[in-house]
Residue frames as qw, qx, qy, qz and C-alpha x, y, z in Angstrom:
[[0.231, -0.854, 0.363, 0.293, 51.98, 78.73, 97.45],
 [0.836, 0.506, -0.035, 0.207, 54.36, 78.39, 94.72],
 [0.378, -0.787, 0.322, 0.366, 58.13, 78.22, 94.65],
 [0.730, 0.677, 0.073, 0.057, 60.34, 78.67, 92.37],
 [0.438, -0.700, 0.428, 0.367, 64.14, 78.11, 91.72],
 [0.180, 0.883, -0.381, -0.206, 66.58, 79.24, 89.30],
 [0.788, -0.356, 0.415, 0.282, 69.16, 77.45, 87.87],
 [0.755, 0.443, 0.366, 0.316, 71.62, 77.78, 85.03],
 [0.010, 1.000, 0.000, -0.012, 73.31, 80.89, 85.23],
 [0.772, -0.231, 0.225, 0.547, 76.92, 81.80, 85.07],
 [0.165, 0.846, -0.137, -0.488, 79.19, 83.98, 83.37],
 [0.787, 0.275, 0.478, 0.276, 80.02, 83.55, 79.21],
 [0.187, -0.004, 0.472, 0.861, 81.96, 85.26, 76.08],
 [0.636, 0.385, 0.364, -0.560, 79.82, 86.82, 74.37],
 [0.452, 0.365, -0.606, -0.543, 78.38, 85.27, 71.41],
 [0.120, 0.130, -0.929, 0.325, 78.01, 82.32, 73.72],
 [0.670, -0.368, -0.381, -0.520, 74.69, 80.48, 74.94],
 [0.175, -0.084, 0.676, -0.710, 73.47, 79.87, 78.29],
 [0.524, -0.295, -0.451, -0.660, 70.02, 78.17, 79.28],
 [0.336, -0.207, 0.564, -0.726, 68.09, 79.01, 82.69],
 [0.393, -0.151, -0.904, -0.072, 66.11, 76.72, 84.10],
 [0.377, -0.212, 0.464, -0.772, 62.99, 77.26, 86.94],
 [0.220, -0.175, -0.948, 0.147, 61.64, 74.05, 88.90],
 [0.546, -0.389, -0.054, -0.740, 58.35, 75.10, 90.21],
 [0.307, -0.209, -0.922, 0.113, 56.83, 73.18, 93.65],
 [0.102, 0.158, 0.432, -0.882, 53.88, 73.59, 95.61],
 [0.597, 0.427, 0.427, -0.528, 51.86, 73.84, 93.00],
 [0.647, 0.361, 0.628, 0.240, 51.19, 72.53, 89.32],
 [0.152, -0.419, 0.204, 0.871, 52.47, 75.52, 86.39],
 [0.266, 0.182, 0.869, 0.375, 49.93, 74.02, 83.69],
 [0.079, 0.861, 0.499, 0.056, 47.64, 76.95, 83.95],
 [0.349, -0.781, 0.002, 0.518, 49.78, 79.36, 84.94],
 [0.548, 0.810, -0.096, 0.184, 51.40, 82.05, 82.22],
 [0.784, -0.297, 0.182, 0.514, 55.53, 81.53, 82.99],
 [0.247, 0.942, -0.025, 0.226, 57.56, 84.43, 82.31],
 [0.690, 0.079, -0.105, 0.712, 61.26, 85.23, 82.18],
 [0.185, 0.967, -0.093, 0.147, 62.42, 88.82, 83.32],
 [0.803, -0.036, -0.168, 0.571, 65.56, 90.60, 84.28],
 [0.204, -0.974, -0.093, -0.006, 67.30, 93.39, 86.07],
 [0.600, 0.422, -0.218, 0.644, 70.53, 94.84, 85.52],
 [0.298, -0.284, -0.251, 0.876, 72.61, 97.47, 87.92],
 [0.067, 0.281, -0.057, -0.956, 70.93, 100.58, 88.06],
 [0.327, -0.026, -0.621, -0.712, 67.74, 99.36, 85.59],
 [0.707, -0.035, 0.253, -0.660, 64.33, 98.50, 86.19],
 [0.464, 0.153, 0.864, 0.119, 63.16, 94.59, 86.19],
 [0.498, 0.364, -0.279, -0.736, 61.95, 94.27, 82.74],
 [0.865, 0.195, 0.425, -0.182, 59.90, 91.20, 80.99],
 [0.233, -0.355, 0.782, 0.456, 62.16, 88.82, 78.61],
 [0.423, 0.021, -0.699, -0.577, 59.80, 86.58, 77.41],
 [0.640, -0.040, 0.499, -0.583, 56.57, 84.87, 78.55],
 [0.343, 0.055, -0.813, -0.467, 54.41, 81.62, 77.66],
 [0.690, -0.190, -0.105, -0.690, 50.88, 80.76, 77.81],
 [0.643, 0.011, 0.674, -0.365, 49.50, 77.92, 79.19],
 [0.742, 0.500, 0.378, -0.239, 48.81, 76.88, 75.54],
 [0.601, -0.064, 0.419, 0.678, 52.46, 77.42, 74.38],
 [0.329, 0.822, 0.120, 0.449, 52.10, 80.71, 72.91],
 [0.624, -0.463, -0.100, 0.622, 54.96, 83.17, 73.16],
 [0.002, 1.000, 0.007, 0.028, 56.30, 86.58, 73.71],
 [0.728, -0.126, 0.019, 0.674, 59.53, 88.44, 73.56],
 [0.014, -0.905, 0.005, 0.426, 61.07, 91.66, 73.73],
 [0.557, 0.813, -0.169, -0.014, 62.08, 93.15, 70.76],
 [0.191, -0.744, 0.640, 0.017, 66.24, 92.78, 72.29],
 [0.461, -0.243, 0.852, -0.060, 65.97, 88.88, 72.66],
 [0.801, 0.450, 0.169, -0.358, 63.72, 87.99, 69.08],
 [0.758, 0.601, -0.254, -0.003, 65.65, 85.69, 67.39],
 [0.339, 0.486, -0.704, 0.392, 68.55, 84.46, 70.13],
 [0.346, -0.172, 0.797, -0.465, 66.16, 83.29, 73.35],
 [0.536, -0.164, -0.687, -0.462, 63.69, 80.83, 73.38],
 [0.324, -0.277, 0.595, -0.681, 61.42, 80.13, 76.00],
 [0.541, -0.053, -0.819, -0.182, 59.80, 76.34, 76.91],
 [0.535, -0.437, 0.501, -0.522, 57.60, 74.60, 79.44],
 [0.505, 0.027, -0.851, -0.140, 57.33, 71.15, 80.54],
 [0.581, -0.472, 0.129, -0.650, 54.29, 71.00, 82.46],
 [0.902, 0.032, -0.421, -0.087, 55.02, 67.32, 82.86],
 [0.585, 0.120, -0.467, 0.652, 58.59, 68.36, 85.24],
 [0.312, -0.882, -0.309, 0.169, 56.82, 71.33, 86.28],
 [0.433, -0.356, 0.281, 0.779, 59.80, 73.61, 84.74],
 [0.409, 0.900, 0.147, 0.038, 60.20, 76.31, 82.28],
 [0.766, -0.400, 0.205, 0.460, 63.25, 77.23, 80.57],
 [0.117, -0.934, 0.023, 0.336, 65.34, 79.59, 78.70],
 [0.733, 0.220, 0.267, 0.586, 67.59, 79.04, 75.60],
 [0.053, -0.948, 0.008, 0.313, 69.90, 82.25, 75.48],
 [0.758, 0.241, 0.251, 0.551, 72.17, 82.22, 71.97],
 [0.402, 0.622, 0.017, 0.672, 74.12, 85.01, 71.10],
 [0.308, -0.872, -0.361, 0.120, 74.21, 86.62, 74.23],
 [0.209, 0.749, -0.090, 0.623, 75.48, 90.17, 74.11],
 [0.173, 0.132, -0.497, 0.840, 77.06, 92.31, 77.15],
 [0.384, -0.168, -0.013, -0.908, 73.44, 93.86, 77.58],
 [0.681, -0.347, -0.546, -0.342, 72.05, 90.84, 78.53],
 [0.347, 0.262, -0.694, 0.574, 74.29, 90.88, 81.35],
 [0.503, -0.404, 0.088, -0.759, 71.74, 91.12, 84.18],
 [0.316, -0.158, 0.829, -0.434, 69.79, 89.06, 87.17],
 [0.308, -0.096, -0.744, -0.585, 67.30, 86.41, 85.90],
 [0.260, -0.077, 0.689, -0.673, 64.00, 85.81, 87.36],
 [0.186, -0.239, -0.902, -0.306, 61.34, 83.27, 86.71],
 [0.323, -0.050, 0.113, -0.938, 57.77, 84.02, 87.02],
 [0.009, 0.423, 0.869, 0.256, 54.73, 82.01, 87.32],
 [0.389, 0.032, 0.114, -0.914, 51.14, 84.10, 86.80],
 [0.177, 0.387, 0.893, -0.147, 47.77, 82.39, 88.00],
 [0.177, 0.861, 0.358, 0.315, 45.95, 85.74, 87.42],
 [0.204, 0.773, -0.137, 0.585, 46.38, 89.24, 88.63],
 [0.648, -0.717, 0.226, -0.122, 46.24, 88.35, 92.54],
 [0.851, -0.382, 0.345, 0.098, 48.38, 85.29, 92.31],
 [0.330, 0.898, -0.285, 0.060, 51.99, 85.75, 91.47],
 [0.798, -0.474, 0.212, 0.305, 55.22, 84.13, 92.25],
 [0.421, 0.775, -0.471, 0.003, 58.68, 84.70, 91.74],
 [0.927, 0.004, -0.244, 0.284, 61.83, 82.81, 91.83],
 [0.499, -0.671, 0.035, 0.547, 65.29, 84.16, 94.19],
 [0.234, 0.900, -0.358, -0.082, 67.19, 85.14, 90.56],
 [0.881, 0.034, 0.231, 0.411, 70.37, 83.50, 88.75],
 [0.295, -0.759, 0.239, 0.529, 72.92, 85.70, 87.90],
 [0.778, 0.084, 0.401, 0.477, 74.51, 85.50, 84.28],
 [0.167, -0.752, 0.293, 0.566, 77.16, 88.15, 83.31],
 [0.856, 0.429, 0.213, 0.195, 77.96, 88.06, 79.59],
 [0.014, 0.898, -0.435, -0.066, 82.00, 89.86, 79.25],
 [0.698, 0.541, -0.415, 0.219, 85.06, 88.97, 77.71]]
């Protein structure tokens, strides 16, 4: 079993940077593929950005070029550099770890709200 907790959230201007944070215990994340998503009001959870076990990464087309996603298999954390954030990011965050297709975990979610 794997848990996982949020941190870093909050509400910013936009144009402003934020960066989430997810502690992992239970088990070790060093194999595991770690993945950001998020869910707004009214919107399906969608996938932010992921990262291999071998430090390759993904991103959705919205967030290329303003998030970044890290692990430190060493803390057992992954984490989340959000620059420029727009209204539209506005949404719940949720951290992901993937062993394979059985074994999943999520994290509870961090809020972060991005409005003048």
């Amino acid at each position: 079993q794997v848990q996982l907790v949020e941190s870093g959230g909050g509400l910013v201007q936009p144009g402003g940077s934020l960066r989430l944070s997810c502690a992992a215990s239970g088990r070790i994340i060093g194999s595991a593929i770690m993945g950001w998503y998020r869910q707004a009001p009214g919107k399906q959870r969608e996938l932010v950005a992921t990262i291999t076990s071998g430090g390759s990464t993904d991103y959705v087309d919205s967030v290329k070029g303003r998030f970044t996603i890290s692990r430190d298999n060493t803390r057992n954390t992954v984490a989340l550099q959000m620059n420029s954030l727009k209204p539209e990011d506005t949404a719940v965050y949720y951290c992901r770890a993937s062993y394979s297709t059985i074994y999943n975990y999520w994290g509870q979610g961090t809020q972060v709200t991005v409005s003048s």
